[in-house]
C-alpha angles and dihedrals in degrees: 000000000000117000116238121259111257123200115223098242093059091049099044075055097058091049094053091043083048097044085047098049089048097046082039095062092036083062097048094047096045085051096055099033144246102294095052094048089047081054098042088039091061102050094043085056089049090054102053086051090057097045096047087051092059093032091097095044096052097032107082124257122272109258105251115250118216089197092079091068106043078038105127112208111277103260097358089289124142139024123307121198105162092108095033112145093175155329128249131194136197124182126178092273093069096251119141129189121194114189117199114205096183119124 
């Protein structure tokens, strides 16, 4: 899954909406004292909990990709059992173990 390209003015937009709403809640809680924001400060933290626990159930699913599977391993690294017809085994005993997975 590939993040979406971003331009810089939209996310220098983001940092200064984000700067003011913090300045803006360090006002506030600074205006009405320490025991109200403690208060404020802790419903407003239950209710990002329980946001971020319903976030994946109300945020649409991620569109399935078919290049995962015809995918080969980056730089011929890694195992890959797609054409696999078995397994074999040899330990020092001399045993040996073949698996056939075929149907």
């Amino acid at each position: 899954m590939s993040v979406p390209r971003r331009s810089p003015s939209l996310i220098w937009t983001g940092r200064i909406v984000f700067a003011l709403g913090v300045a803006g809640l360090v006002g506030y809680f600074a205006a009405v004292g320490l025991e109200k924001a403690d208060r404020l400060g802790s419903v407003i933290s239950c209710l990002v909990a329980l946001g971020a626990l319903v976030a994946p159930y109300l945020l649409p699913p991620a569109p399935a990709s078919s290049s995962q599977e015809t995918a080969e391993p980056p730089n011929g690294h890694g195992i890959d059992l797609r054409h696999a017809q078995g397994v074999q085994i040899n330990q020092s005993g001399g045993n040996s173990q073949h698996n056939n997975f075929s149907s």
